[in-house]
C-alpha positions in Angstrom: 115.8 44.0 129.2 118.2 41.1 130.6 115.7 40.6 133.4 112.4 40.3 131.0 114.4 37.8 128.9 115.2 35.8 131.8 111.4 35.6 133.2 110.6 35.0 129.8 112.8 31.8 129.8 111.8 31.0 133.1 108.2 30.9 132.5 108.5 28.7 129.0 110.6 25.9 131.1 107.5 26.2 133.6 105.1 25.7 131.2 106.9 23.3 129.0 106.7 21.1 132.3 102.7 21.8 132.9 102.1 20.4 129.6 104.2 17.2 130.0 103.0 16.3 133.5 99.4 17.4 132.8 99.8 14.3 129.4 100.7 11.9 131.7 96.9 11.8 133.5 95.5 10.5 130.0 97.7 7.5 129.6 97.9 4.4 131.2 100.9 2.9 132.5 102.0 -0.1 129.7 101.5 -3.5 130.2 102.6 -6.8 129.0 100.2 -8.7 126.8 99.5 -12.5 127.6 97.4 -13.6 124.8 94.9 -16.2 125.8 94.9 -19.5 124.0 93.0 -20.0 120.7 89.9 -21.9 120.8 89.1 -23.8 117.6 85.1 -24.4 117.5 83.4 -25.9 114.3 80.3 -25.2 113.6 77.9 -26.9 111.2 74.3 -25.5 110.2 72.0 -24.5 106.9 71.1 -21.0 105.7 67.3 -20.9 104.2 66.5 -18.6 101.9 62.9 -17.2 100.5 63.2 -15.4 97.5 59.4 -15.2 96.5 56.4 -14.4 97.8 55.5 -12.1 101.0 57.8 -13.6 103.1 60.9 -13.3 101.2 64.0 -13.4 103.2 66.2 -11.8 100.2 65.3 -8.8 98.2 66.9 -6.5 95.4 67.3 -3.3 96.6 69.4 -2.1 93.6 69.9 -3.4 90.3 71.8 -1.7 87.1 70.6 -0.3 83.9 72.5 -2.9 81.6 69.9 -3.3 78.9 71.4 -6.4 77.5 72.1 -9.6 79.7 75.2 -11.2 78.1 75.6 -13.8 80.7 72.3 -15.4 80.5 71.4 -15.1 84.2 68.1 -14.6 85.6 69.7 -12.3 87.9 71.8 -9.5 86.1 75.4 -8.0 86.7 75.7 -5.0 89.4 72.7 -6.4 91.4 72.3 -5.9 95.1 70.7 -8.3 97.8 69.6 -7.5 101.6 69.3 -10.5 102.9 67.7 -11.5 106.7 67.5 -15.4 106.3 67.1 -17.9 109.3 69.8 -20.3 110.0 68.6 -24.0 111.0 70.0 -27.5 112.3 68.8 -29.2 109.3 67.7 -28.6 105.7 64.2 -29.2 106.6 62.1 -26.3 106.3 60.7 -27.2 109.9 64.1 -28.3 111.3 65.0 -26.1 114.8 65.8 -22.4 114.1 69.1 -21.4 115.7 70.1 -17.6 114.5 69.7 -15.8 111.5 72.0 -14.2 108.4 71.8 -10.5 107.9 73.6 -8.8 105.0 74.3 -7.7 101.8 75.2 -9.7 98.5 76.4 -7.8 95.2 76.7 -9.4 92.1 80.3 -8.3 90.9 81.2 -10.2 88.6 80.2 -11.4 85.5 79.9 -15.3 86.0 76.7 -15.7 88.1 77.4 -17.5 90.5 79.9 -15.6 92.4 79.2 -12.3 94.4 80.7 -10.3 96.6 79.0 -10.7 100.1 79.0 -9.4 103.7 77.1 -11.6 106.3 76.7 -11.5 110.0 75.9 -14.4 111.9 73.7 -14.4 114.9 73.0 -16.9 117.4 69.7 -16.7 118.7 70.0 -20.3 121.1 72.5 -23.2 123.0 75.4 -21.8 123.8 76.0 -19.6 121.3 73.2 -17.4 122.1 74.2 -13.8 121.5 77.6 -14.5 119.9 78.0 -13.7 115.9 80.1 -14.3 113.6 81.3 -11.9 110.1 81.7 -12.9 106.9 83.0 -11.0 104.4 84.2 -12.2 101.2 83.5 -13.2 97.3 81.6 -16.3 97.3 82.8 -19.1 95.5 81.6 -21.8 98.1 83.7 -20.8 100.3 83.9 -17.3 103.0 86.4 -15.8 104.9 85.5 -15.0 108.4 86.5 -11.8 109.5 85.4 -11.1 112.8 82.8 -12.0 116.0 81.3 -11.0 119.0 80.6 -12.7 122.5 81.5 -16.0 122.3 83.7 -15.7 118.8 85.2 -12.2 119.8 88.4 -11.9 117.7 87.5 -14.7 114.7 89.2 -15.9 112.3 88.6 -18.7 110.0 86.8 -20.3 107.3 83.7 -21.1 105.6 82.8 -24.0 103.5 79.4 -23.6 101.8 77.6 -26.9 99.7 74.4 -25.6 97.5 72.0 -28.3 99.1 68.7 -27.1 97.1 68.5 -24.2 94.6 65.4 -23.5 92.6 63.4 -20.3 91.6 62.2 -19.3 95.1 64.5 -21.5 97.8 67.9 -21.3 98.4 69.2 -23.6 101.1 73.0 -23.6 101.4 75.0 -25.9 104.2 77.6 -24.3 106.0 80.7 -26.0 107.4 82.5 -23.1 109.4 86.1 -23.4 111.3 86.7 -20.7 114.1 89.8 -19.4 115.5 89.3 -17.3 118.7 89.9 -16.3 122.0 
């Protein structure tokens, strides 16, 4: 009995020490961080939107039942956008095309002219070209930036938006954007 008891303790140490050395192979030995400096980049362009016609670059995709609209808007509380509009250099129509804006815009609140909206950013040209930047935030001329890729990996910062033309089927917004990243 004394002699089972012992293998029996003998073999738990054993294995006890296969499982710790056989964790060690997974993981990585730890090393110190040097964070790279922070780049501040500004960038300036202007979102066009088409809301009419067969080439509309925003669309309802959900809207609620609410039978009455309190607040007077053409667009009512609880409605949802997808949006896939081009980015330009200019306000023109014609001016140079440099990315595009996909995402969603929700209408959360009762005034309006704020919404709740996710964008991403792509760069289609320059320097830029492949890099994006995240936006997620409730619009009230102004988004956070929450996040990029290639060029803007890691983002932080800030979006200033100025309504430059807003009628029943354009919406062209400016954007003044500050980046913090790597």
């Amino acid at each position: 009995m004394r002699g089972t008891l012992m293998l029996t303790w003998i073999l738990i140490i054993c294995l006890s020490q296969v499982a710790v050395q056989s964790q060690r192979q997974y993981y990585s030995e730890t090393r110190p961080h040097i964070p790279r400096p922070i780049k501040v980049t500004n960038l300036h362009f202007f979102m066009h939107e088409n809301m009419g016609g067969t080439n509309a670059s925003a669309v309802i995709v959900a809207q609620s039942n609410i039978t009455s609209n309190d607040n007077n808007s053409s667009v009512p509380f609880g409605t949802l956008f997808a949006v896939d509009d081009p980015l330009r250099i200019g306000p023109e129509p014609d001016s140079e095309v440099i990315g595009n804006a996909q995402g969603l815009s929700l209408l959360a609140g009762i005034n309006p002219r704020t919404s709740t909206t996710y964008f991403d950013f792509g760069f289609t040209t320059g320097k830029y070209n492949g890099s994006s930047i995240s936006m997620f935030s409730r619009t009230d001329l102004e988004l956070a930036v929450v996040g990029g890729r290639g060029r803007f990996r890691m983002a932080t910062g800030f979006a200033l938006l100025n309504p430059y033309l807003i009628n029943a089927t354009t919406v062209i917004i400016e954007f003044n954007v500050t980046l913090f990243h790597h």
